[in-house]
N, C-alpha and C positions, 0 to 999 in steps of 0.2 A: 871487436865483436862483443855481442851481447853477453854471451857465455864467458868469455874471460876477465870480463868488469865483475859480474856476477862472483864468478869463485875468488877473482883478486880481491875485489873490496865490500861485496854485500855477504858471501858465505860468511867469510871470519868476522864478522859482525852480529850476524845472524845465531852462530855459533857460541858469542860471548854473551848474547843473553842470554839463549838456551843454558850454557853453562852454569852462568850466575843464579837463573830461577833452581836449576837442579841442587846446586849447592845449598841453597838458600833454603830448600825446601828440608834438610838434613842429610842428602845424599856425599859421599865424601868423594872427592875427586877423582879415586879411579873410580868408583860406581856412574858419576856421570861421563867419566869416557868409556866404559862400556857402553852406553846407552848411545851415546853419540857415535861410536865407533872411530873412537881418536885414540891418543895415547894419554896417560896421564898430564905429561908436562906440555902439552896442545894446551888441558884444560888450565893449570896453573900457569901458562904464559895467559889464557885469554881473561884470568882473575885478575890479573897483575897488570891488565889492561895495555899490555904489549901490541897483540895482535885484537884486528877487530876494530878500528879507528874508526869508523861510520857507525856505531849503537845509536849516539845520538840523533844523527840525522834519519835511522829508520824510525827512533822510537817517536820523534815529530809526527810521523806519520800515523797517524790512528789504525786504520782498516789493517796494516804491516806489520805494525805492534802487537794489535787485536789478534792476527793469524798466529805469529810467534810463540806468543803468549798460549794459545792456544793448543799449541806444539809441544810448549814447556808440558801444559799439563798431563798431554799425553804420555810423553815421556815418563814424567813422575808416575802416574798410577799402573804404566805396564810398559814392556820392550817390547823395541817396533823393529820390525826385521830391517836390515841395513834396505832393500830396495824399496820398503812402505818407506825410509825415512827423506831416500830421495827423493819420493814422490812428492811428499813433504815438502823438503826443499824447492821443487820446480814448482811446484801451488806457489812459493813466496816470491818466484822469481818473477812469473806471472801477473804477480800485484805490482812488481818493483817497473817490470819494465811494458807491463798491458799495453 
């Protein structure tokens, strides 16, 4: 099913550049698992590039990247209630699998 390729292999993907931009931007890793609503060591496996094996093949995609990205920034300049974030998320699934 669509939904379980999704959470299996494009969320934590999805997730590990979300991550990455929030760090990157000076946020410290629990601050961005608040924002994502994970635990600390989610965001420290997806730094450590554990979890999350598809980055690359979404970030090939422009429009995917462009939304993500996107997302990043929203994140960085305010917290998004966990159900706006899903929202979020199914807008990307969207574009993954239109």
């Amino acid at each position: 099913m669509k939904c379980e390729i999704f959470v299996n292999n494009y969320l934590p993907a999805i997730r590990a550049i979300i991550a990455n931009k929030l760090i990157n931007s000076g946020l410290t890793q629990q601050e961005a698992a608040d924002k994502l609503y994970l635990s600390q060591g989610a965001i420290a496996l997806y730094k450590k590039q554990v979890r999350g094996k598809r980055v690359k093949e979404l970030e090939e995609k422009n429009e995917i990247k462009e939304r993500i990205e996107e997302l990043a920034g929203k994140l960085i300049s305010k917290n998004l209630k966990e159900d706006e974030l899903e929202k979020e998320y199914l807008d990307i699934f969207d574009l993954i699998f239109g």
